[in-house]
N, C-alpha and C positions, 0 to 999 in steps of 0.2 A: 860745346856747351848747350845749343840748342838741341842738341836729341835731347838732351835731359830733362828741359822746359817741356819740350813739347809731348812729352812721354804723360805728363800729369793733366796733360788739357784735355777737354772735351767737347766734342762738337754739339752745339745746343743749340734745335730751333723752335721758335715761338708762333702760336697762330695766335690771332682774332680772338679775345675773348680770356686769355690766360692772365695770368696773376706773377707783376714782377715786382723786384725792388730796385730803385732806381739811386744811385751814387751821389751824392751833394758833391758837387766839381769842388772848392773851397769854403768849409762850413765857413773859417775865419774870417772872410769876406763878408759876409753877410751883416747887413747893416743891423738886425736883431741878435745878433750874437754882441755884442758889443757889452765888455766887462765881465763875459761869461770862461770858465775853465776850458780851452780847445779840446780837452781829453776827455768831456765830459757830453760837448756837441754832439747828436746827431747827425752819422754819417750817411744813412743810406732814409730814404724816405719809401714807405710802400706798405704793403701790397697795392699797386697799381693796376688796371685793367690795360690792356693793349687795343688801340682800335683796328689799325691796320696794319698791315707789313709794306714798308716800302721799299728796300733794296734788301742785300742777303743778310745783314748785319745791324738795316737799320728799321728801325719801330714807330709808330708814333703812337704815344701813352695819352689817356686822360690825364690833366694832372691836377692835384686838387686843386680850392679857389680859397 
């Protein structure tokens, strides 16, 4: 079953300076979502800037304030 996962992936890398969007772990958790529709929440937050690259997979983003 994994050849077939891995058939639709692609290798993606990011430098210094590029524009990401970045996944909300659990919108529902968030204490501003409170009485709000889940299906309606804001999953992904971005465009982001990227400052640095720190391992092969990991980033560190500005993130708003």
């Amino acid at each position: 079953m994994n050849k077939y996962a891995d058939n639709n992936r692609r290798f993606v890398e990011f430098n210094a300076g590029d524009l990401v969007t970045v996944k909300v772990p659990d919108p529902r958790l968030s204490k501003s979502s409170r009485g709000r529709d889940p299906r309606l929440m804001q999953k992904y937050v971005g465009p982001l800037p990227i400052i640095k690259r720190i391992g092969m997979v990991a980033y560190k983003i500005e993130l708003p304030s």
